[in-house]
TORKOL-4160 file (C-alpha; in steps of 0.2 Angstrom, whole numbers, padded with zeros to 4 digits, m for minus):
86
<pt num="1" X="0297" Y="0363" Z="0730"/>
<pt num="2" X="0282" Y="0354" Z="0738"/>
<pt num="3" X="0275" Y="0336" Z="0734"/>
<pt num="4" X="0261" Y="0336" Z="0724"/>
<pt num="5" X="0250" Y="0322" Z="0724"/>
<pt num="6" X="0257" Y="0305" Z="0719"/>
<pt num="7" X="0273" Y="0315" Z="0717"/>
<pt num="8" X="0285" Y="0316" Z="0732"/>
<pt num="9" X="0300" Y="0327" Z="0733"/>
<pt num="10" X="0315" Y="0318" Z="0742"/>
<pt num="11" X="0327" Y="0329" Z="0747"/>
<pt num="12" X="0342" Y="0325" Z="0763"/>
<pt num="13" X="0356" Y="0331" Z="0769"/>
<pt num="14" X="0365" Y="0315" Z="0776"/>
<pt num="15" X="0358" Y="0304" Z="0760"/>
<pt num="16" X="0363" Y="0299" Z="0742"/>
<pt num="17" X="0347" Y="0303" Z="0733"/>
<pt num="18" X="0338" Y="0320" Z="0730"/>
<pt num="19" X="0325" Y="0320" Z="0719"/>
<pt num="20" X="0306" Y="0312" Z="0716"/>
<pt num="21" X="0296" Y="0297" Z="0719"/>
<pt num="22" X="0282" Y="0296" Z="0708"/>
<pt num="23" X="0269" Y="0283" Z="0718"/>
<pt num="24" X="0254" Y="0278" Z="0713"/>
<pt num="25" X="0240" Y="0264" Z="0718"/>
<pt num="26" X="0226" Y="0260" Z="0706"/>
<pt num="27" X="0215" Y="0244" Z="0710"/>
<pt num="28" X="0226" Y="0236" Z="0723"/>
<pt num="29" X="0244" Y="0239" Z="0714"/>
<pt num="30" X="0254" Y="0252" Z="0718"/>
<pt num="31" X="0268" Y="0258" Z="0704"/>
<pt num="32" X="0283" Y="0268" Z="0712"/>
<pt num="33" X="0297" Y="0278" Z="0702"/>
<pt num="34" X="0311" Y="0287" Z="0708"/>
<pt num="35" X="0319" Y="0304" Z="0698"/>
<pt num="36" X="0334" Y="0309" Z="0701"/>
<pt num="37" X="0342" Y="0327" Z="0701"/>
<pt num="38" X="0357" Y="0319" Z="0696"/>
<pt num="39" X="0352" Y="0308" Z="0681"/>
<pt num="40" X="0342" Y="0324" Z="0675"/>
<pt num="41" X="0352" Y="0337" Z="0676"/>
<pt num="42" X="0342" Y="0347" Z="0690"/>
<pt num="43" X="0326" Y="0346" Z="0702"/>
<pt num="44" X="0314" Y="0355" Z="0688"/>
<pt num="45" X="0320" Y="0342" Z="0676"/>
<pt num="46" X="0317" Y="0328" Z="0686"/>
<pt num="47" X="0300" Y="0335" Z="0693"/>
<pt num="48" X="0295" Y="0338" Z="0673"/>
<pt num="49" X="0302" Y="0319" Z="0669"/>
<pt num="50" X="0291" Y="0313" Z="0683"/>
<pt num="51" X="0273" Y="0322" Z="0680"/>
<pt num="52" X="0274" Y="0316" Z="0662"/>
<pt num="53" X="0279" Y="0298" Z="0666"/>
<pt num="54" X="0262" Y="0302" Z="0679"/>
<pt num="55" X="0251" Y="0307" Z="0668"/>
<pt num="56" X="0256" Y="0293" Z="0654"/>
<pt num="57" X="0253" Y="0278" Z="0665"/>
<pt num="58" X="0237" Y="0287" Z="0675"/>
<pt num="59" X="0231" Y="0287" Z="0655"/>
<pt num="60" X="0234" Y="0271" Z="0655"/>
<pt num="61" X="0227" Y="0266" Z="0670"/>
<pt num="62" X="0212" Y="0277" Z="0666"/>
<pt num="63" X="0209" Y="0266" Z="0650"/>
<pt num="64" X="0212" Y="0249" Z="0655"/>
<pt num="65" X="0201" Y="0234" Z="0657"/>
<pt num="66" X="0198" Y="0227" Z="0676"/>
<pt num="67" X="0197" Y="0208" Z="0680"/>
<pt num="68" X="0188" Y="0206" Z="0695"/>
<pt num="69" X="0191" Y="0222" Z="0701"/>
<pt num="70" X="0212" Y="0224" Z="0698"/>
<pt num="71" X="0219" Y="0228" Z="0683"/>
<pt num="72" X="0224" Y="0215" Z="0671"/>
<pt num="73" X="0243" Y="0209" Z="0668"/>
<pt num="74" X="0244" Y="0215" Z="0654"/>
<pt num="75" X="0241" Y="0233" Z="0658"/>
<pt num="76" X="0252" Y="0231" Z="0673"/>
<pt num="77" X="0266" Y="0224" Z="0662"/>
<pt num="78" X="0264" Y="0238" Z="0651"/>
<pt num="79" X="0266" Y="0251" Z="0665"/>
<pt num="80" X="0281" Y="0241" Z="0672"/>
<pt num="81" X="0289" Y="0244" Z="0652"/>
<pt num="82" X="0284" Y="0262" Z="0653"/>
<pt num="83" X="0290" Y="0266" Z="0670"/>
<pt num="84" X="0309" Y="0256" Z="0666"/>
<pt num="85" X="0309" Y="0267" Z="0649"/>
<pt num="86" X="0306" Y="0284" Z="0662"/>
């Protein structure tokens, strides 16, 4: 399967991890996930795992209120909670 944006596909022959890193950067923070194959049961599994923990925090990021320009704490706290949860 091929990346797709904020969503890279990790897959080596000589490492431990295969899977995806979900990364994304919004106002001079940048939020990064891995999904493993492993942990989900198979590379469709953690693809599907990883564009819907995307599209919650981009909803999230989409909504939230900027102080000077970067997102506020709380909002980042909240997308720290989600992406632990993921």
């Amino acid at each position: 399967m091929k990346s797709r944006k904020n969503l890279t596909r990790f897959t080596y022959e000589t490492a431990a991890f295969e899977g995806w890193r979900l990364c994304v950067s919004r106002s001079g923070t940048t939020f990064t996930k891995y999904f493993s194959d492993k942990k989900h049961g198979s590379e469709k599994k953690a693809l599907k795992a990883a564009e819907e923990t995307k599209m919650r925090l981009l909803k999230i990021v989409d909504h939230s209120r900027r102080v000077n320009g970067k997102l506020s704490k709380t909002t980042i706290e909240k997308i720290h909670k989600l992406l632990e949860a993921s």
